[in-house]
N, C-alpha and C positions, 0 to 999 in steps of 0.2 A: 196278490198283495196281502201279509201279512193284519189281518183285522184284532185291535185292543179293544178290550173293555175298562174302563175305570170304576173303581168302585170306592167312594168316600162313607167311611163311618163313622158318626157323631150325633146325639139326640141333638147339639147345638146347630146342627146344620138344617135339620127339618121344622126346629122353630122360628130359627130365621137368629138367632142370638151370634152363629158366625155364617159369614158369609162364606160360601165355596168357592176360594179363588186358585186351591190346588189344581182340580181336577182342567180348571180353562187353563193353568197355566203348562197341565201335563197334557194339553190334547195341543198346543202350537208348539212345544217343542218338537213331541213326538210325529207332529205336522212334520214339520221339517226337517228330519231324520228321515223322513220316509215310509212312515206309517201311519194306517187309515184307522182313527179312534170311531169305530165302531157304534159304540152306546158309553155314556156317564151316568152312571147311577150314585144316588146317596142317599144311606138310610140308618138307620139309629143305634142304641148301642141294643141291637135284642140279638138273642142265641140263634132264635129260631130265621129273623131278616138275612142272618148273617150267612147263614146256612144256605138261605135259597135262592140267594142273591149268585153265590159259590159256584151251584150248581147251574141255574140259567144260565150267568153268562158263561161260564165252558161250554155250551152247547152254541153259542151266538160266535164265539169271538179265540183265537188258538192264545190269544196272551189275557190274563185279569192282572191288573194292576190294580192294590190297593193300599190307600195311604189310613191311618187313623185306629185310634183304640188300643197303641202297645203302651199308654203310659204305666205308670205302679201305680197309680187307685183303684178300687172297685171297679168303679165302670169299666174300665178296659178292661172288654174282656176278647178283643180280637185272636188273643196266643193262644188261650182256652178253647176256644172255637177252631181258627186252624189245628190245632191238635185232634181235636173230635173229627172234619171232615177230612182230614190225610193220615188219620186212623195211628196215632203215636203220641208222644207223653212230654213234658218239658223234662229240659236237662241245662245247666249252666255252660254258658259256652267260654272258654277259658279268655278267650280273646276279648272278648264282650265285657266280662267281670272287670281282667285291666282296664277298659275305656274305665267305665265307671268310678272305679277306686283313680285311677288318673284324674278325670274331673271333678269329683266329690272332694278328694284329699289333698291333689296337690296346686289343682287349681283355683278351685271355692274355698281350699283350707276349714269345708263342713264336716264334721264327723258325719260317718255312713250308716245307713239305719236298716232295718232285714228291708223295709219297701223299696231301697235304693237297689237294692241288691239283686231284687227279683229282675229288674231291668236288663241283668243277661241269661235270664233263662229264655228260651229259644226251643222250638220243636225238633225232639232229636233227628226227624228225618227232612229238615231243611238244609239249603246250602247258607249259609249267614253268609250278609253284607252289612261289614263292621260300619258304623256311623260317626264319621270321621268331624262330626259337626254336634253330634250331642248323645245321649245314652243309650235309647232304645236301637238296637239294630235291625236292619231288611232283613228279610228270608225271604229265600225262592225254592220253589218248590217245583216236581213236574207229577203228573199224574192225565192218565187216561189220554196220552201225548200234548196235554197242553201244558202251560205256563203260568205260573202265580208266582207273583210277588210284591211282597207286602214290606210297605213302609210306614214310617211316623209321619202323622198328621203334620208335626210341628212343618212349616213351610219352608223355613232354610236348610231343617235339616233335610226332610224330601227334597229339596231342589239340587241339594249336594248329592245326592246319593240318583238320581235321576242322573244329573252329568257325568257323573264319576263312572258309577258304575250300572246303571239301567240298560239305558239308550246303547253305550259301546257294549255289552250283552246280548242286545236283540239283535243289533249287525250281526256280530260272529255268530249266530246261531239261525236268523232268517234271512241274511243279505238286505242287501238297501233294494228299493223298490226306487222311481220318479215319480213326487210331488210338485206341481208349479202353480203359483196364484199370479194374478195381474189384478190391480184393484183400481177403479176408478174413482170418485168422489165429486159428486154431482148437487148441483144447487139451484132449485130454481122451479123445478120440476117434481112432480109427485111421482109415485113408484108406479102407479095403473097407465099414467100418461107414459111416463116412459119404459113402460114394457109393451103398451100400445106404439109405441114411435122406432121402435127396435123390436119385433117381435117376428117380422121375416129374417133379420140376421140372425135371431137367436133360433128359428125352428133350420136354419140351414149348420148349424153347427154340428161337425163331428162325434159321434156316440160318445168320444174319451174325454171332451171338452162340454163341462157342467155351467151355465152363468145363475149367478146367485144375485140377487136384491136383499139387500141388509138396509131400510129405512132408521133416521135415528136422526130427532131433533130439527125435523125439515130437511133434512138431503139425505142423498141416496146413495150409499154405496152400490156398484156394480164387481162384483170379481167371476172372474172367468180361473178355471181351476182347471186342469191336464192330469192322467195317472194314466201310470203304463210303468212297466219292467225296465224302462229303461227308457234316457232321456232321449237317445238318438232319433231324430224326428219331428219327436213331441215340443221340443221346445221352440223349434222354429213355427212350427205349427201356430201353437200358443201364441207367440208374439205377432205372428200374421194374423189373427184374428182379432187383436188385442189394438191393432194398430187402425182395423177396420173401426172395433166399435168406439175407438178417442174420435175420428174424424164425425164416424155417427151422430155423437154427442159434444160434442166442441162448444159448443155453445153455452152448456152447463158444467162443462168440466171444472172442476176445482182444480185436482191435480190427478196424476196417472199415478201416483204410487199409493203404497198404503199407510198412509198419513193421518194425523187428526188435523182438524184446520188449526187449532193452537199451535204444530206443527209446523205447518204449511205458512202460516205466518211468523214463524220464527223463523225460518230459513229465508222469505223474502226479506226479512227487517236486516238480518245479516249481512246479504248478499248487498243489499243498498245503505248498507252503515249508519241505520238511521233506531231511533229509536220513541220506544209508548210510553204511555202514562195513561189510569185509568182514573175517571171519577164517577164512583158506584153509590146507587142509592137502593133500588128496590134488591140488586141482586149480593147484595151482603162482602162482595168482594169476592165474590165465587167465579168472575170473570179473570182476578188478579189471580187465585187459583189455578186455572188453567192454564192462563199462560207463565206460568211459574213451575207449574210439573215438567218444565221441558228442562232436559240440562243445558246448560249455555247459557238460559234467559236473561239470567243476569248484562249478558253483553247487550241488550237490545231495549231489558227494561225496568225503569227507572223508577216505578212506584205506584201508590194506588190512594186516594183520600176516600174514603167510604163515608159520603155525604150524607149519613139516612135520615140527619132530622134538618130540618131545613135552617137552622141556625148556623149549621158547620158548611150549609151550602154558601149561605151568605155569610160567613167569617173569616172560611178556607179558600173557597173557590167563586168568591167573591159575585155573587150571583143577588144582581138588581132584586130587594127587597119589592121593590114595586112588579117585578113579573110574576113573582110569587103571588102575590095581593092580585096580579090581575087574570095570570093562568093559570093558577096551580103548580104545584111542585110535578105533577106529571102532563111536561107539557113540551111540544114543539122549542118552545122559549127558553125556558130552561133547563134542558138540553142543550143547548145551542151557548147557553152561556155558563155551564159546566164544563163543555170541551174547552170553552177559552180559558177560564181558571185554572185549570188542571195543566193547560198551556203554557202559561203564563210562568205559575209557579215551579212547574217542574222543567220545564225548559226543552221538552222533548219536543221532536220531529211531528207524530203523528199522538192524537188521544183521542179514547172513549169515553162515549156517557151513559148512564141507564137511570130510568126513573119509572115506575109502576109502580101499580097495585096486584101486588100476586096474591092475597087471600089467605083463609077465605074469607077474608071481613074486610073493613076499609072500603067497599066500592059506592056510587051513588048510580043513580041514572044516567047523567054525562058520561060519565067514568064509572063503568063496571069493573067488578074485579076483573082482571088477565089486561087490561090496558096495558099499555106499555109505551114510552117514545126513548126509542133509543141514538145517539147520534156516535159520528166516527169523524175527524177531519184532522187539518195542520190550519197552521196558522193563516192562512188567504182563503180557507173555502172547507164547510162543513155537512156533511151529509147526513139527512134525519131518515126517521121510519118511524110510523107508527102502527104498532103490534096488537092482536088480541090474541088471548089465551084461556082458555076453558078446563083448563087441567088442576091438577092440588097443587100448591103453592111449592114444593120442591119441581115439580117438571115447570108448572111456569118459569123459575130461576134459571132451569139450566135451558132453557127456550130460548129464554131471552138471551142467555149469553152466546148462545150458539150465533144467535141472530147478529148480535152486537160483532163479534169475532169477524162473523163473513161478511157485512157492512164495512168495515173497515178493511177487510182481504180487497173489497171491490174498489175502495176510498182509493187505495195505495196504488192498485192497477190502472186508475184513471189519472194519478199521478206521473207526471216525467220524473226518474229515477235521477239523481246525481249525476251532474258531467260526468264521465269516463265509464260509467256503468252502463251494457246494456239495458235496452226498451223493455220491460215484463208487459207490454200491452199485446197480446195478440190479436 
């Protein structure tokens, strides 16, 4: 199997000012083409990083992919560098210069300046991949039988040039290899328990067959992964084992695919034509968030009152002035009577509530910071919880919402679906 390396370069990426979300998003495509991403490295804009970065991983991996550093300022200095370690000089590349002058002149209508210009020079002894999405161009290189090729940081334009022309390069030049995942989604259960509770299934599995724990937010991913030259086999394989460890785990399963439960909850609220509403207090609307990042969500949901001071509780979502006076705004109660407002006003099927203290200030003796009572229900019957949380006040938020989400996953499931549709109770 074919092993990449990726290599991201940017002093912003080592301070933390942009986040690397090229390199995860070039290791699952390149996943699922059929090759094994190796090692991801990133490291800053130096001569010397850039250099010995070059030279490790061709000794690790037969393809280096790297994205970052071909822009016109100073700091890029990625082209300078490739030219010094594949021992050759820049040269303007004719095809390159038209992008440029194309998008400078006839589409920006900017006059072009020498820094715009330097954008197609290129190492004479590269093969260029024009950037059919913005100025700076790929170049691929080979040396000492491996692979380099190097693209622009920018993300849409790497993503373009990944699809276009990467990925269909490394086929015609290594063949396709077989990758296969199966991923489960578990709730209820810690990751020690349940590597203890499946850990004879897992020591009888096949050398080609890997099982991964991916914990996050209180549940637990499981995926079970296959590699071999070829599917023939391996995939029946895979799915017999796959079907082993659901029944294993059935009990905590969320869902057998690879889902997020914001997910997993939009496709049941679909499937049963029904629809949410949320009324958020402690967690800022970061619950309406997620389930808004799904495309569709629209069809299922209907809106969000972000209750955080207790005045819009009892204005908007009409919550008994006297529960507040007598439990607190973080409380079983009102909870309970936030789902109903939210009910009421928005007129949907099922709603949630959230109310805490996430910190790090605000908590008392009663009520430490990380409390929480978060509720889920429809209009005949409402389900509470109450949470603690130890963490900084961003992981309590997204705690809670995780919590909040799979509370109402379980609310729905305990529900009979609409005449005509089937049972989701297993």
């Amino acid at each position: 199997m074919t092993n990449i390396s990726i290599i991201t370069i940017g002093d912003e990426l080592l301070i933390g000012q942009v986040i690397d979300t090229n390199s995860a998003w070039m290791a699952q495509e390149l996943n699922k083409a059929g090759f094994w991403v190796n090692r991801r490295l990133a490291i800053g804009d130096s001569r010397e990083d850039i250099l010995n970065a070059l030279e490790k991983e061709s000794t690790e991996s037969e393809v280096i992919l790297i994205t970052g550093g071909l822009g016109p300022t100073a700091d890029d200095i990625t082209k300078p560098v490739l030219c010094e370690y594949f021992n050759t000089s820049l040269v303007v590349n004719e095809a390159a210069l038209e992008n440029v002058k194309n998008i400078f002149v006839k589409i920006l209508q900017r006059p072009l300046i020498e820094r715009n210009l330097k954008q197609a020079e290129v190492p004479a002894s590269c093969i260029v991949i024009q950037n059919k999405r913005g100025t700076a161009p790929g170049m691929l290189f080979e040396k000492n039988g491996k692979t380099f090729i190097s693209m622009p940081g920018v993300p849409h334009e790497m993503k373009g040039m990944m699809t276009d022309d990467v990925i269909p390069f490394l086929h015609k030049r290594f063949g396709e290899a077989f990758i296969a995942h199966r991923t489960i989604l578990t709730s209820g259960i810690g990751e020690s328990a349940l590597a203890d509770f499946i850990q004879e299934f897992e020591s009888a599995l096949a050398p080609e067959i890997k099982l991964a724990y991916l914990p996050n937010y209180g549940m637990v991913r499981l995926r079970l992964t296959v590699t071999g030259k070829q599917a023939e086999g391996l995939e029946s394989l895979l799915n017999e084992r796959f079907g082993q460890l659901k029944s294993l785990v059935g009990e905590w399963m969320v869902t057998d695919e690879d889902r997020t439960l914001q997910e997993v909850l939009g496709k049941m609220l679909t499937e049963r034509n029904q629809t949410l509403s949320t009324a958020e207090s402690c967690t800022g609307g970061y619950v309406a968030h997620l389930i808004t990042s799904i495309p569709g969500s629209s069809v299922y949901f209907r809106g969000s009152v972000i209750a955080y001071d207790n005045e819009i509780k009892k204005e908007l979502l009409d919550v008994d002035p006297g529960l507040l006076s007598a439990y607190g705004a973080v409380s079983e109660e009102v909870v309970r009577s936030m789902v109903a407002g939210i009910l009421q006003h928005m007129q949907t099927d099922f709603a949630i509530a959230t109310s805490g203290i996430m910190g790090p200030g605000g908590g008392s003796e009663k009520k430490p910071v990380g409390t929480v009572w978060i509720a889920a229900g429809d209009a005949r019957e409402t389900f509470t919880q109450k949470l603690w949380f130890r963490f900084d006040r961003q992981r309590n938020i997204e705690l809670t919402s995780a919590n909040v989400l799979n509370l109402l996953r379980r609310f729905i499931l305990s529900r009979r679906p609409p005449d005509g549709l089937p049972d989701l109770i297993n």
